[in-house]
C-alpha positions as a LaTeX table, in Angstrom:
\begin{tabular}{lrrr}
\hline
Residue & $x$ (\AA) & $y$ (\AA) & $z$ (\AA) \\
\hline
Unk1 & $-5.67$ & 33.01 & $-31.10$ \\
Unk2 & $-9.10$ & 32.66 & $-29.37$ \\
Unk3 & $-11.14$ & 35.66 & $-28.74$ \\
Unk4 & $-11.85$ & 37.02 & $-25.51$ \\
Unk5 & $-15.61$ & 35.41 & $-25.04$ \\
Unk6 & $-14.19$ & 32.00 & $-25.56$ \\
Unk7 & $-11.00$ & 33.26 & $-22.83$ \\
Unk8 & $-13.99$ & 34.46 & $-20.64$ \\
Unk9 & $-16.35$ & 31.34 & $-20.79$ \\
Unk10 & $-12.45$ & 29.23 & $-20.35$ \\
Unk11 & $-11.35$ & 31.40 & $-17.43$ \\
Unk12 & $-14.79$ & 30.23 & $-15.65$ \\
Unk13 & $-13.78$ & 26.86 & $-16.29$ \\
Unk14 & $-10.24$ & 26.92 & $-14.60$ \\
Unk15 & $-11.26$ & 29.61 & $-12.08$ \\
Unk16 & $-14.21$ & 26.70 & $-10.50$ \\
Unk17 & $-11.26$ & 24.26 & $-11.28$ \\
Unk18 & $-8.87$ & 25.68 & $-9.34$ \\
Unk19 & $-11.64$ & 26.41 & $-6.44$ \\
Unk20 & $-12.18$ & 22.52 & $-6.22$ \\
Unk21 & $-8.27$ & 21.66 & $-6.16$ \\
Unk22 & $-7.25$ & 24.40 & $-3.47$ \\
Unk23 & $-10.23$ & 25.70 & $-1.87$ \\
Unk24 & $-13.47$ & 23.20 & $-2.52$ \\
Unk25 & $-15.21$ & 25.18 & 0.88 \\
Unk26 & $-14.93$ & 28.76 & $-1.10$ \\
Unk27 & $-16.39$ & 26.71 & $-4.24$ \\
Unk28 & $-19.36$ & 24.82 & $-2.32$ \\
Unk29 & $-19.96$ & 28.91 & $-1.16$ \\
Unk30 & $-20.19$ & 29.73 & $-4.14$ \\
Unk31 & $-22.39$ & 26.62 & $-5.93$ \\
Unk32 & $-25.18$ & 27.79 & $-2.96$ \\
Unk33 & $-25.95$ & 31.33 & $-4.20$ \\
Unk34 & $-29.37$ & 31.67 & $-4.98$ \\
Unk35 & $-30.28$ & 33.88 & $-7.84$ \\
Unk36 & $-31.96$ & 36.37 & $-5.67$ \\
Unk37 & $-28.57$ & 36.31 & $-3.41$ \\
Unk38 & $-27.17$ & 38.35 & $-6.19$ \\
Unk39 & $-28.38$ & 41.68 & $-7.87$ \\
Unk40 & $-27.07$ & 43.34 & $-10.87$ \\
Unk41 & $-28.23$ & 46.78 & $-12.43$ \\
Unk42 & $-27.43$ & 46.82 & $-16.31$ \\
Unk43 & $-25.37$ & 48.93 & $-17.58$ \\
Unk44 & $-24.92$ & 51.17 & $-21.13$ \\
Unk45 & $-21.25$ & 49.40 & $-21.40$ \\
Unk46 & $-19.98$ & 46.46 & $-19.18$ \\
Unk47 & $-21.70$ & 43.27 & $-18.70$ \\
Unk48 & $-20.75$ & 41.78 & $-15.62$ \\
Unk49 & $-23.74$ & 39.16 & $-15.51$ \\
Unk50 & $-21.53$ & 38.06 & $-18.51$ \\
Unk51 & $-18.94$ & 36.61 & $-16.01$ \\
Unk52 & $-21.66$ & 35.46 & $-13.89$ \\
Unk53 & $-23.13$ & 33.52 & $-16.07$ \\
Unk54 & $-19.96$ & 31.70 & $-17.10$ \\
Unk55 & $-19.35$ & 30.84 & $-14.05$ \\
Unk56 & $-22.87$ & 29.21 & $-13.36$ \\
Unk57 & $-24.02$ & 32.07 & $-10.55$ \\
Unk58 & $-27.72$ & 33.23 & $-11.74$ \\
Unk59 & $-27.86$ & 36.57 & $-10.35$ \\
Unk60 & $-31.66$ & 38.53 & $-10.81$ \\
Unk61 & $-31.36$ & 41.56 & $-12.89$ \\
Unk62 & $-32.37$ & 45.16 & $-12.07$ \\
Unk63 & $-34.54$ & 44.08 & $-8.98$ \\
Unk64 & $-36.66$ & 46.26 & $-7.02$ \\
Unk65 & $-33.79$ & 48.31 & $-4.74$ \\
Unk66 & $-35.78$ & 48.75 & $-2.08$ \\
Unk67 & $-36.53$ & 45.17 & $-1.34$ \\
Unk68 & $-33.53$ & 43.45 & $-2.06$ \\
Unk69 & $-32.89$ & 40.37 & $-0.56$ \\
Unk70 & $-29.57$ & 40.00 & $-2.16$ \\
Unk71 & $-26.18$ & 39.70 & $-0.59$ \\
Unk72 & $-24.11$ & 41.35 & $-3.07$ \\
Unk73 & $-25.20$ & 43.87 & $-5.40$ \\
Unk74 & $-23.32$ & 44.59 & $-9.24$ \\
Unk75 & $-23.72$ & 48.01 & $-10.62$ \\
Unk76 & $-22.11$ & 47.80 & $-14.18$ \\
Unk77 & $-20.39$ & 50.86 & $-16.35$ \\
Unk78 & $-23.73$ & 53.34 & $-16.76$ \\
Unk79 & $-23.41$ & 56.90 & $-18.69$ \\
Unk80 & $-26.14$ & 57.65 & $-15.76$ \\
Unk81 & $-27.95$ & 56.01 & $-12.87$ \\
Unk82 & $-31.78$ & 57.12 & $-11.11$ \\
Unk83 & $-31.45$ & 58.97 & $-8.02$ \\
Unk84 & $-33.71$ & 57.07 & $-6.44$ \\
Unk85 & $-31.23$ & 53.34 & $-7.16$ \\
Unk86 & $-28.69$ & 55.65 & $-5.92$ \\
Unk87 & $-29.91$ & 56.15 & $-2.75$ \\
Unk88 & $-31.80$ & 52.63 & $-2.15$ \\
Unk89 & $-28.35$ & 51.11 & $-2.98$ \\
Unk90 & $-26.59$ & 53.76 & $-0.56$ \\
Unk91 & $-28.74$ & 52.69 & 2.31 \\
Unk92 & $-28.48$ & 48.86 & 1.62 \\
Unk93 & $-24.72$ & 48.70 & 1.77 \\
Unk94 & $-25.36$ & 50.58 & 4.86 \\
Unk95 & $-27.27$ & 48.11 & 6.11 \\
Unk96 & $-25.06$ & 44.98 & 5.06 \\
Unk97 & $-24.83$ & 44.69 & 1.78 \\
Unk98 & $-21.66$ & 44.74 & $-0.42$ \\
Unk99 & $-21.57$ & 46.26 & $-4.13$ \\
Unk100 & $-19.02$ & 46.38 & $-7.10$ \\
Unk101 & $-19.09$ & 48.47 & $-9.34$ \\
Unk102 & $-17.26$ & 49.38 & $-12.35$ \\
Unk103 & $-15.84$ & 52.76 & $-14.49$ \\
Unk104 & $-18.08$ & 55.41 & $-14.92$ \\
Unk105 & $-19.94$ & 54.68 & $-11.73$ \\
Unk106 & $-17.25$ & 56.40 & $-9.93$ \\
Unk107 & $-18.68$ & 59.74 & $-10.85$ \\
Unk108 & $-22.14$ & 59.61 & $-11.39$ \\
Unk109 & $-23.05$ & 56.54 & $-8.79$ \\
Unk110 & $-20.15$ & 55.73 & $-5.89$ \\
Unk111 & $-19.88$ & 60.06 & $-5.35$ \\
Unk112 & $-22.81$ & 60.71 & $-4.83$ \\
Unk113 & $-23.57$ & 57.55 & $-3.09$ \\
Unk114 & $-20.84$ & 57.38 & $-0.47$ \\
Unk115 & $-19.32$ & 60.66 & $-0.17$ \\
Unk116 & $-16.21$ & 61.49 & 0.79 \\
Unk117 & $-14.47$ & 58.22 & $-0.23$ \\
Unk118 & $-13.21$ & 58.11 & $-4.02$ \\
Unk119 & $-14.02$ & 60.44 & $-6.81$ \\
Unk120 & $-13.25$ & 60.47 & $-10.80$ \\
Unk121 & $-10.03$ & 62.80 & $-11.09$ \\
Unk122 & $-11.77$ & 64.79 & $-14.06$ \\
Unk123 & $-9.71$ & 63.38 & $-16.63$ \\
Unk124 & $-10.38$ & 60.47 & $-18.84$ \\
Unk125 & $-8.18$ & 57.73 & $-19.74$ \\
Unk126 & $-7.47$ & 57.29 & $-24.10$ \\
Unk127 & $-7.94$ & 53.78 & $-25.18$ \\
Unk128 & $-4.99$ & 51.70 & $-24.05$ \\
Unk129 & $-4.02$ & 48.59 & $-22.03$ \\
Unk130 & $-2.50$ & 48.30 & $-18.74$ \\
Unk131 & 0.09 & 46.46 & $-16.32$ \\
Unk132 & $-2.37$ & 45.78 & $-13.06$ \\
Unk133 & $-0.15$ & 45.28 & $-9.96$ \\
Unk134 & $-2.57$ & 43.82 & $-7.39$ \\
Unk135 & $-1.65$ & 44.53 & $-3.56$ \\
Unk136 & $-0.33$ & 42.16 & $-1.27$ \\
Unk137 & $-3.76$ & 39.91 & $-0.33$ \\
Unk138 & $-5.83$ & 41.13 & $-2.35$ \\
Unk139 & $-8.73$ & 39.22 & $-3.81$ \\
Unk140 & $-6.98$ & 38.30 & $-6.68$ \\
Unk141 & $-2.90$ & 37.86 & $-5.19$ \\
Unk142 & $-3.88$ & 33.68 & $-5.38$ \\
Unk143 & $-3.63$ & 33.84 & $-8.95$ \\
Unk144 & $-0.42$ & 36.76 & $-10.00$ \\
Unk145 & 2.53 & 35.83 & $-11.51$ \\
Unk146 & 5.24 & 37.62 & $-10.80$ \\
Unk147 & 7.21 & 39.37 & $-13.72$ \\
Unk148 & 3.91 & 39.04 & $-15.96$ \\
Unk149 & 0.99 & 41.53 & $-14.84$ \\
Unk150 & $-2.10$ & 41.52 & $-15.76$ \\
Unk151 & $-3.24$ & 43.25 & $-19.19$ \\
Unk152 & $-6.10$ & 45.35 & $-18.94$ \\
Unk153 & $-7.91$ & 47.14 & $-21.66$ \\
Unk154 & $-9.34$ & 50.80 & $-20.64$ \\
Unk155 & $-11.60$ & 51.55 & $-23.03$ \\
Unk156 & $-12.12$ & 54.91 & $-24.39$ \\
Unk157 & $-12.76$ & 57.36 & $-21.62$ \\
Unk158 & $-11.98$ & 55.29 & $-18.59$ \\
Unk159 & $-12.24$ & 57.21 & $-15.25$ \\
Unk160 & $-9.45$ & 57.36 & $-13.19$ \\
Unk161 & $-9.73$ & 56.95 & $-9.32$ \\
Unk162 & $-8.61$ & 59.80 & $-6.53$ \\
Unk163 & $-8.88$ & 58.32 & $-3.23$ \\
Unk164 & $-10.10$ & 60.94 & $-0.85$ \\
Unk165 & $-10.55$ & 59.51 & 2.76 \\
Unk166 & $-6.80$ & 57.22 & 2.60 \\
Unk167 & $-7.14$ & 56.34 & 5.97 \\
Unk168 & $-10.59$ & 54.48 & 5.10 \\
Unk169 & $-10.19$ & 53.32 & 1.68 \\
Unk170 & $-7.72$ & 50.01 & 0.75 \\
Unk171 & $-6.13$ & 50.39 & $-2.78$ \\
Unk172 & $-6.89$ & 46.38 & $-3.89$ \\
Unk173 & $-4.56$ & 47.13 & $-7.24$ \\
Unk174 & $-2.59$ & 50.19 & $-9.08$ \\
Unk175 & $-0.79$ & 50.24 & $-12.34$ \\
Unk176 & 2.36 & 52.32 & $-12.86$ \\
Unk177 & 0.98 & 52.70 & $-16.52$ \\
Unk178 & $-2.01$ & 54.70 & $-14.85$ \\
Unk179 & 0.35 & 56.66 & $-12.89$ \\
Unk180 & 3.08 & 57.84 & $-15.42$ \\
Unk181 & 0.05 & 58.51 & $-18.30$ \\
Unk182 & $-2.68$ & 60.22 & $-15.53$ \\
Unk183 & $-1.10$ & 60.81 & $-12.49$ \\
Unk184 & $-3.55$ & 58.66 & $-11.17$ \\
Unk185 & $-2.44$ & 54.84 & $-10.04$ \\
Unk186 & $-5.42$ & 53.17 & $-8.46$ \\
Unk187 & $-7.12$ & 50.47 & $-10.37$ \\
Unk188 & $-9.32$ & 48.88 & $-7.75$ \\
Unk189 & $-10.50$ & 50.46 & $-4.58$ \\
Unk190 & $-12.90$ & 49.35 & $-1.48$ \\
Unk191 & $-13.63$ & 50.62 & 1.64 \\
Unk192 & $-16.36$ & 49.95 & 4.52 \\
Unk193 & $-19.48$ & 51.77 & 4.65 \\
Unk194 & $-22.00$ & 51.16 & 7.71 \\
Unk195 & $-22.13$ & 47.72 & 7.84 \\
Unk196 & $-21.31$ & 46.76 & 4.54 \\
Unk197 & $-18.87$ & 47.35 & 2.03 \\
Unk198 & $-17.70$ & 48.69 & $-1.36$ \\
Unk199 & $-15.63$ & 47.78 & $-4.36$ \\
Unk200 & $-14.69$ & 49.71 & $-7.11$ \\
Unk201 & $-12.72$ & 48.86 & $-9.98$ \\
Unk202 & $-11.51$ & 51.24 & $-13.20$ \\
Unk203 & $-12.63$ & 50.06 & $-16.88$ \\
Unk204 & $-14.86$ & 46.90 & $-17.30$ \\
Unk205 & $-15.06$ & 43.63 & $-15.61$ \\
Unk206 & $-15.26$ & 42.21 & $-19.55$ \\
Unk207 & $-12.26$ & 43.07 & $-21.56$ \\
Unk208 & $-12.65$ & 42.78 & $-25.20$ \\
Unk209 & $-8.83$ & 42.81 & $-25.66$ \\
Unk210 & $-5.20$ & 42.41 & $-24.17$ \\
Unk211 & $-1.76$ & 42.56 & $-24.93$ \\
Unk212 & 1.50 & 40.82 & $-24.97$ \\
Unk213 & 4.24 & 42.76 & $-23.72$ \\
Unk214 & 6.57 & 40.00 & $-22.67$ \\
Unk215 & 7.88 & 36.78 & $-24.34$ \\
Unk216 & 5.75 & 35.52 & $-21.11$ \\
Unk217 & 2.56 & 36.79 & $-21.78$ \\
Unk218 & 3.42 & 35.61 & $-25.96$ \\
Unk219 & 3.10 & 31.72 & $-24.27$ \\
Unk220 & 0.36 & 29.50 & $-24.10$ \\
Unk221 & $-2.56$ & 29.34 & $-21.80$ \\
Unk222 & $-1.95$ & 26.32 & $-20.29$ \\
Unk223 & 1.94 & 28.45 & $-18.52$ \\
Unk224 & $-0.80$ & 30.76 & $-17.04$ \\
Unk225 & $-2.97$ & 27.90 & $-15.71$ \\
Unk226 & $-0.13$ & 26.53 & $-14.21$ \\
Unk227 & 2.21 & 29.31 & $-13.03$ \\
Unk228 & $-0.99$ & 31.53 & $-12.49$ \\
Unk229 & $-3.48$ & 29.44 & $-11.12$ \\
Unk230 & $-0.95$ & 26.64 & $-9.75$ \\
Unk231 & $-3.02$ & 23.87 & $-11.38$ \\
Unk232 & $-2.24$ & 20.76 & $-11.45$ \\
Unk233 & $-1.27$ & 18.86 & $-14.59$ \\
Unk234 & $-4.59$ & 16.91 & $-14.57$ \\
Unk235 & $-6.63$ & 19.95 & $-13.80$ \\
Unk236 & $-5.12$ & 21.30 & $-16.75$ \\
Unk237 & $-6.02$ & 18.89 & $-19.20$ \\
Unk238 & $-9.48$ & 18.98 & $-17.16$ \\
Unk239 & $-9.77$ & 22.51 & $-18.58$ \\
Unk240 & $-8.53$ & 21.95 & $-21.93$ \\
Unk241 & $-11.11$ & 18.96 & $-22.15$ \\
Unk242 & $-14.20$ & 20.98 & $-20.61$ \\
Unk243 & $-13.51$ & 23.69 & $-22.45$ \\
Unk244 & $-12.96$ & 22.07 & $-25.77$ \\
Unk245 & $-9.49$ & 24.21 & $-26.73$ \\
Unk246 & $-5.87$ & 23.86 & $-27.72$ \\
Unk247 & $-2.70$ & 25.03 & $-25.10$ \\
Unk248 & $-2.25$ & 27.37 & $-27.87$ \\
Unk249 & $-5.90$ & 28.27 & $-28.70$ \\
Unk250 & $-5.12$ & 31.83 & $-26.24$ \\
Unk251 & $-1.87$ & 32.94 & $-25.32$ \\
Unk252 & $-0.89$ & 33.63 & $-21.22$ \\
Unk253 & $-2.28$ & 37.26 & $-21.46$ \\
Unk254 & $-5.33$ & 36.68 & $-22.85$ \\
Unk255 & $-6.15$ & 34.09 & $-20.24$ \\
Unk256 & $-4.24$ & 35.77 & $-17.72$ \\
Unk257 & $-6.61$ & 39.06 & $-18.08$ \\
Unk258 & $-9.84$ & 36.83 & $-18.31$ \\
Unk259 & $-8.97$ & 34.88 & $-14.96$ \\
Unk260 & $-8.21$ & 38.38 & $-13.15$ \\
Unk261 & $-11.60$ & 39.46 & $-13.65$ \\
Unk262 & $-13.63$ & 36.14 & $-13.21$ \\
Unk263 & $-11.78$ & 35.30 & $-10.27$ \\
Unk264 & $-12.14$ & 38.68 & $-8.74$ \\
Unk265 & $-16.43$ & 38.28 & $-9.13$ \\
Unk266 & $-16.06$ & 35.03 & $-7.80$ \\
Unk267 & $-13.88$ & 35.74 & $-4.78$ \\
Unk268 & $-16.15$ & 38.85 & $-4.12$ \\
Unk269 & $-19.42$ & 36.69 & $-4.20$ \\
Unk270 & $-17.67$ & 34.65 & $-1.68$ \\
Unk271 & $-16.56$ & 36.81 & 0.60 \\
Unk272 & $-20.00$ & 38.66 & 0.37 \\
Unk273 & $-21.86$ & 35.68 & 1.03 \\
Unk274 & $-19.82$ & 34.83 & 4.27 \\
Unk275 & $-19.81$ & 38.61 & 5.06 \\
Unk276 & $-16.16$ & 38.80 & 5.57 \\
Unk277 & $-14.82$ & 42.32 & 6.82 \\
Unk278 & $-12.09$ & 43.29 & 4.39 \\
Unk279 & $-8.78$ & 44.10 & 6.62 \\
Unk280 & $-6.57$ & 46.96 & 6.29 \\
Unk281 & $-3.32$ & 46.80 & 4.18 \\
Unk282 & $-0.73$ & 48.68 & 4.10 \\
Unk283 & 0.16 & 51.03 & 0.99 \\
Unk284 & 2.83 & 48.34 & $-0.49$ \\
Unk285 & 3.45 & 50.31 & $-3.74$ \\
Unk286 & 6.63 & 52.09 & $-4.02$ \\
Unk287 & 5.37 & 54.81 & $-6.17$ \\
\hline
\end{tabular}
């Protein structure tokens, strides 16, 4: 099997594919953002500009944060952030903006940052992979299969999520795993602040590795990019050609947990760029 750069640059591939079958207005959205429409602060472990550049959005790196012109902002996975980004980034989602941001920012950036919100439960994750179970509309619910969840990889010392203001906060995804093994389910979180908005996710937007729990997930890519992504045969064999692989070259998980995060930056860049208001939902997780 392929390994998980290859499933990343592939996922790009079929994620724009599938844009241009089923929704070429989100993908002509997306082909307009400018590199200074989107601003990502490096991080000491994920790589989100990664995923960006696979999917051919230039984003401008570590900009000045209190002149940004941007219209979403990435903070990646940081073992510690300035005070002063903190509270430039604070007041542009205030103002407007929306950010993402991923693992340990919980703690040390999205705390201090919007208080009152989300917090890191105290206790970190082991390393281990995990069922995601995305909510009902969620950014990502164009592209689940049912019976076959997402595997994602929580690296070593992953920070759980404790939502603190429930009445304010939408839970985009939880993961039963998370909740029998740290009594803590949430996987994705994102709530309003001012006149912008925030998204928080648990582990890294790039996944080194996956799993294949299922005789599902054991298939080959090309189930995923069908059942998943409801492709079209000759958009599959589009992707196959573009991206130079085999139906077998990655099984459906590998793929599968790719596509979940590339689709997820994409949709958010969208949605960011059109300045769509995220709408309540209703807790639809039985646990």
């Amino acid at each position: 099997m392929g390994d998980m750069k290859k499933a990343y640059e592939v996922a790009a591939i079929a994620v724009r594919q599938r844009l241009a079958e089923q929704r070429p207005e989100d993908l002509q959205v997306l082909n307009k953002l400018r590199k200074q429409d989107v601003a990502v602060y490096a991080g000491s472990f994920d790589r989100v500009e990664d995923i960006l550049a696979c999917l051919n959005v230039s984003c401008t790196m570590n900009p000045d944060a209190s002149k940004l012109d941007a219209q979403i902002i990435f903070v990646n996975c940081s073992s510690g952030y300035d005070k002063t980004l903190i509270q430039h980034l604070s007041q542009q989602v205030n103002e407007g903006k929306w950010l993402v941001s991923s693992d340990w920012a919980l703690g040390r950036f999205i705390e201090p940052a919007f208080p009152g919100m989300v917090k890191f439960t105290g206790r970190a994750t082991g390393d281990e992979v995990i069922s995601v179970e995305p909510s009902l509309n969620s950014l990502w619910s164009d592209v689940v299969v049912l019976g076959a969840d997402p595997q994602w990889w929580l690296e070593g010392s992953s920070h759980p999520i404790e939502v603190l203001s429930p009445d304010k906060v939408a839970i985009e995804a939880a993961s039963h795993d998370l909740l029998s093994r740290h009594s803590a389910p949430v996987v994705a979180a994102s709530f309003d602040w001012g006149r912008g908005h925030v998204f928080h996710v648990i582990s890294h937007f790039w996944c080194k590795r996956s799993r294949t729990p299922t005789q599902r997930h054991q298939g080959p890519c090309t189930d995923f990019l069908k059942a998943g992504m409801k492709l079209s045969d000759e958009s599959i064999d589009k992707v196959l050609a573009i991206a130079q692989i085999k139906a077998d070259t990655f099984n459906f998980a590998q793929l599968q947990s790719a596509v979940t995060s590339t689709e997820l930056i994409a949709q958010l860049c969208i949605r960011a760029a059109r300045a769509v208001p995220a709408k309540p939902r209703p807790r639809i997780f039985p646990w």
